[in-house]
C-alpha positions in Angstrom: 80.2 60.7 49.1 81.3 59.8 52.6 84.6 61.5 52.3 82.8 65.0 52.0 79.9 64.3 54.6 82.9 63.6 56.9 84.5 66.7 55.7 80.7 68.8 56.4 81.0 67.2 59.6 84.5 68.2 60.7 83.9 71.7 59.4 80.6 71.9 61.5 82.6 70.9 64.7 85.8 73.8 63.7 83.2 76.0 63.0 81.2 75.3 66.7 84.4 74.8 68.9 85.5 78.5 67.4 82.4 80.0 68.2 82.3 78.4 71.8 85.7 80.2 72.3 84.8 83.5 71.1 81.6 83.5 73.4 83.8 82.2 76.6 86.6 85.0 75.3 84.5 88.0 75.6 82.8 86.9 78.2 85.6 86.9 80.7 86.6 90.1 79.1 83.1 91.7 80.0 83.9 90.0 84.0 87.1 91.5 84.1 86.1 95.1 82.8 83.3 95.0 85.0 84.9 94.1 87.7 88.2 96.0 87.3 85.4 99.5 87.5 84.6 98.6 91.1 88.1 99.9 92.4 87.9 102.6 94.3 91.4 104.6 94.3 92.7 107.3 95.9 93.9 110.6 94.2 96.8 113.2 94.6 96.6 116.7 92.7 100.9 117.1 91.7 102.0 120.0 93.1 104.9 122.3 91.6 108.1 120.2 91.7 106.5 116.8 93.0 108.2 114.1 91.0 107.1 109.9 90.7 109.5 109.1 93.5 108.4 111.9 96.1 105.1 110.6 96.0 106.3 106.8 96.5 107.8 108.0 99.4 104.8 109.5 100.7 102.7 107.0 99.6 104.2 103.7 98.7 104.6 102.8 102.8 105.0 98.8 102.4 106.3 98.3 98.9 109.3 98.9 96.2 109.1 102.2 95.2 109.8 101.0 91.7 106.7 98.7 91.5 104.3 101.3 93.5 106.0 104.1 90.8 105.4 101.5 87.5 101.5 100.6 88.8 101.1 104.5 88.6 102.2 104.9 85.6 100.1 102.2 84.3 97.0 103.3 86.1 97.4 106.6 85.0 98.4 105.9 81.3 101.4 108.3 81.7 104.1 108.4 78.7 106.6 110.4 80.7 108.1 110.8 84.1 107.2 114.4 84.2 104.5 115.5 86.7 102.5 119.0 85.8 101.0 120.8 88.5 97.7 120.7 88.2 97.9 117.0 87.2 95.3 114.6 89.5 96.4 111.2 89.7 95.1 107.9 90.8 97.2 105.9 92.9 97.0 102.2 93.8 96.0 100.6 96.9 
């Protein structure tokens, strides 16, 4: 009889130290989303023949071009290193 109150017990404190988790989880999600919407960026419209590294030259004054070209790419979602024209891009501070 003590052996399974103990083992109520211990699934009652799995079952609360899970759910304390998953609240503290998604909370700092929700900070981090929220706070991540703030950002204010600048934008460049690609003109015909611009490529990645004519705007880090342009643009990327006081860093590697290969970091300021791979936040792009992030921030933008892109799957290729082709630009279209046409194409507005947000570029990182």
């Amino acid at each position: 009889m003590k052996a399974q109150r103990l083992n109520g017990f211990v699934k009652a404190i799995l079952l609360a130290t899970a759910l304390i988790l998953a609240i503290g989880f998604f909370s700092s999600n929700a900070l981090a989303s929220s706070e991540s919407s703030k950002a204010n960026f600048h934008y460049v419209t690609v003109s015909a023949g611009q490529t990645l590294w004519g705007l880090a030259e342009s643009h990327a004054k006081n860093s590697d071009p290969r970091d300021w070209i791979a936040a792009v790419v992030d921030l933008n979602n892109l799957t290729t290193n082709q630009l279209q024209p046409g194409q507005r891009l947000a570029l990182p501070n």
